[in-house]
C-alpha positions in Angstrom: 0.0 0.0 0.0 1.4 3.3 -1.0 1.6 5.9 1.7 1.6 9.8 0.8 4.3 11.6 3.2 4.6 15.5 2.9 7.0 16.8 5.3 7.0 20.6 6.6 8.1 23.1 9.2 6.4 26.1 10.8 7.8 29.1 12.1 5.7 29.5 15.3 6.8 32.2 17.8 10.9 32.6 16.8 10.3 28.4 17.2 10.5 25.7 14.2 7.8 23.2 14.7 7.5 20.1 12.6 4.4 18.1 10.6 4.3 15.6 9.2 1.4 14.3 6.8 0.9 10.7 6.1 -2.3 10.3 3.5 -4.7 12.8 5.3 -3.4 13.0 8.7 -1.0 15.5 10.4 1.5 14.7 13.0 3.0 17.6 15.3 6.4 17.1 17.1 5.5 17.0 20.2 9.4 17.7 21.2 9.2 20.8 18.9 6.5 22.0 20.8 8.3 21.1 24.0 11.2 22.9 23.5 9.5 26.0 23.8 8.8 25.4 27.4 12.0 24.0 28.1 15.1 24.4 25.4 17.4 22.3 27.3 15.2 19.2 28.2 11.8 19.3 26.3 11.3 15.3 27.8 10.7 16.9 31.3 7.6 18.8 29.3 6.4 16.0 27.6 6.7 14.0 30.9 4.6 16.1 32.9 2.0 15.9 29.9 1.7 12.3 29.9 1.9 11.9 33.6 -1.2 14.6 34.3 -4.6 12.7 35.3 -6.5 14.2 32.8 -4.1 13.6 30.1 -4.1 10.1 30.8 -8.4 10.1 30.9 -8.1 11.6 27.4 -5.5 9.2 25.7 -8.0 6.4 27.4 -10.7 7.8 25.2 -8.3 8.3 22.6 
């Protein structure tokens, strides 16, 4: 099965975010976004995403 893959940044706030599209969907780095909380460790960010109760109720739904 062939898979359409369009690649692209954005320019959001002095910030370069990346998204990727597969077929119809769009993927948003996560890190990207991340980094503009925290430059010099955007995992602590995305830890405290993952690890906040209502985060966690929405990726169940999800």
């Amino acid at each position: 099965m062939y898979s359409k893959l369009i690649k692209t940044e954005l320019n959001i706030k002095d910030n370069l975010v990346r998204i990727m599209r597969i077929n119809d969907t769009d993927y948003i780095s996560l890190t990207d976004l991340a980094r503009y909380k925290n430059s010099n460790n955007p995992g602590d960010v995305i830890i405290k995403w993952m690890s906040n109760k209502s985060s966690f109720d929405f990726y169940s739904l999800w």
